[in-house]
C-alpha positions in Angstrom: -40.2 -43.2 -31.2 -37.9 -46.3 -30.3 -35.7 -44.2 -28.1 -33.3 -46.3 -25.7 -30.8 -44.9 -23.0 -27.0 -46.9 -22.0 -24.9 -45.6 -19.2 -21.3 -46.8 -19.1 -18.7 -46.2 -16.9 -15.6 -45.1 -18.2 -13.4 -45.4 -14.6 -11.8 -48.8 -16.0 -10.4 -46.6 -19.1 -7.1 -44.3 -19.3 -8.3 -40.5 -20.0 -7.0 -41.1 -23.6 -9.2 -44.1 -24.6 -11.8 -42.1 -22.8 -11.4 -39.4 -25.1 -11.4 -42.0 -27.9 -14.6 -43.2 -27.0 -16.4 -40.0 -26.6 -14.6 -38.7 -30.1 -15.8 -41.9 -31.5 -19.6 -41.5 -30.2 -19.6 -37.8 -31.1 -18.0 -38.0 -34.9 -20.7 -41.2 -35.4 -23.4 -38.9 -34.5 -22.5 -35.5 -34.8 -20.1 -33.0 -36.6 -16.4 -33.4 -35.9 -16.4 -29.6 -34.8 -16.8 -31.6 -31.3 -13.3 -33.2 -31.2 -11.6 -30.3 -29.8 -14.2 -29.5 -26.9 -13.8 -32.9 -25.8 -10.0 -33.1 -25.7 -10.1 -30.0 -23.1 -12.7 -31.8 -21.3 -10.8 -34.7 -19.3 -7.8 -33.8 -17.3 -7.8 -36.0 -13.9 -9.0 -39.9 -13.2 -11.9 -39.5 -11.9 -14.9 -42.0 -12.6 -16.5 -40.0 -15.6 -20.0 -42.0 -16.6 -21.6 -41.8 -20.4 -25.2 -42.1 -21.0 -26.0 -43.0 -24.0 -29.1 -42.3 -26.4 -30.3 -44.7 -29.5 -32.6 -44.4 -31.6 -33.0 -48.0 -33.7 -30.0 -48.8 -32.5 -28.6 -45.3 -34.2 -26.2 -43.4 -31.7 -28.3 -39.7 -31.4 -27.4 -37.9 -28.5 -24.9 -38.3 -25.2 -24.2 -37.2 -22.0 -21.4 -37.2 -19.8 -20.3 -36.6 -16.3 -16.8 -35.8 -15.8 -14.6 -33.7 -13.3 -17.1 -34.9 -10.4 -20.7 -33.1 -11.0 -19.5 -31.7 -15.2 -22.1 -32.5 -17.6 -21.3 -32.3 -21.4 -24.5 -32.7 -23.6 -24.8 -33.7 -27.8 -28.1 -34.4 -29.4 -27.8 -35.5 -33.2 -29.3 -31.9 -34.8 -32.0 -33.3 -36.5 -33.7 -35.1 -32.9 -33.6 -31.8 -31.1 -37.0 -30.2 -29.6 -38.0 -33.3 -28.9 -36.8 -33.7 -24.9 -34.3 -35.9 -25.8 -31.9 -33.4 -24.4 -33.4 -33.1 -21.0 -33.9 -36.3 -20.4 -30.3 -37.1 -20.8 -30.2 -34.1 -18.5 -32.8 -35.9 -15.9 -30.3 -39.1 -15.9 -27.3 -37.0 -15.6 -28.7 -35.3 -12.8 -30.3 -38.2 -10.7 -26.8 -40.2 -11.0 -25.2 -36.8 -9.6 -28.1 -36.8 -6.9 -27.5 -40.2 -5.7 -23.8 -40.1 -5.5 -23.9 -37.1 -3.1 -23.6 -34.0 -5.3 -25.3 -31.2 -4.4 -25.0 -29.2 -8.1 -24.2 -29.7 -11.5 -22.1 -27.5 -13.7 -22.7 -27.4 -17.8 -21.2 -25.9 -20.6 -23.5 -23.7 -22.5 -21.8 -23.5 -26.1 -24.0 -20.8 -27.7 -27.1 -19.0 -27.3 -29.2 -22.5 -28.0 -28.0 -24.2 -25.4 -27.8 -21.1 -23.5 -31.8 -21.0 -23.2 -32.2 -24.9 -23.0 -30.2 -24.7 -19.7 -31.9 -21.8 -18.5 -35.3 -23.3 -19.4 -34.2 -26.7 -17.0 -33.7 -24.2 -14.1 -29.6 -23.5 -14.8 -28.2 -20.5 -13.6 -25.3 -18.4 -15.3 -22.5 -18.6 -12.7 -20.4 -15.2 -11.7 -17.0 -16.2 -12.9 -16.5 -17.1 -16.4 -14.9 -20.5 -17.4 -15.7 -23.2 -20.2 -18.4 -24.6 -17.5 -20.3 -21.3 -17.0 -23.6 -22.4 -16.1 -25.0 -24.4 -12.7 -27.9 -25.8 -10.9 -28.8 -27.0 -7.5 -29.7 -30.8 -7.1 
C-alpha cells in the first residue's frame, strides 16, 4: 500500500480558513456529518498542525493538533483496521512530545473510537467534555 503522510501548519491561517481547510479535507474524504464537529473545534490562535494521509495521492485519513496537545482523528471508512489510524496517532503524539507536552487529549465520538483509543493506551478522563479521553507522553 502507497500510503504517504503531509504535516502542515496552519499558524499562518485565520481560525476560519482553518476551518475551511479542515472542512475541505474532511468532505473530500469523508461524510459531511464532520462539518459541525470541526466548527466547535477551533476557538483561539494557537499554532494548530495537520497531518495528512494519502493513499495514490487520494486524501484518506487526517489528524490534527489544535488547542495545544487536542488531537482530532478521520480515517476514510473503508482504510480502517489497517493502522492507518494509529499511526497518524504516533505522529500526532511525537510532534506533541518534542514541543514539550506532557499529554494528549482526544475526542472519542462513539464506542469505535472509544476502544481504538483505549487499545493505544488512552484513558477516560473524570470530567466529561467533547475531549473526554487522555494519555501520558
Amino acid at each position: 500500500m502507497n500510503i504517504s503522510f503531509h504535516t502542515r501548519k496552519l499558524i499562518n491561517y485565520s481560525i476560519n480558513t482553518r476551518k475551511k481547510i479542515l472542512l475541505k479535507l474532511t468532505l473530500k474524504a469523508f461524510n459531511s456529518v464532520m462539518k459541525q464537529r470541526i466548527n466547535l473545534s477551533f476557538n483561539k490562535e494557537i499554532d494548530d498542525i495537520a497531518i495528512i494521509c494519502k493513499y495514490n495521492k487520494e486524501i484518506i485519513g487526517w489528524s490534527c493538533i489544535f488547542d495545544g496537545n487536542k488531537v482530532m482523528l478521520f480515517i476514510k471508512p473503508e482504510f480502517r483496521r489497517k493502522g492507518i489510524g494509529k499511526r497518524l496517532l504516533q505522529r500526532a503524539e511525537s510532534y506533541l512530545r518534542k514541543n514539550d507536552y506532557q499529554n494528549v487529549k482526544v475526542a472519542a465520538w462513539n464506542n469505535t473510537s472509544s476502544l481504538f483509543y483505549k487499545k493505544t493506551k488512552y484513558r477516560e478522563m473524570n470530567n466529561v467534555s467533547t475531549f473526554g479521553m487522555e494519555k501520558e507522553i
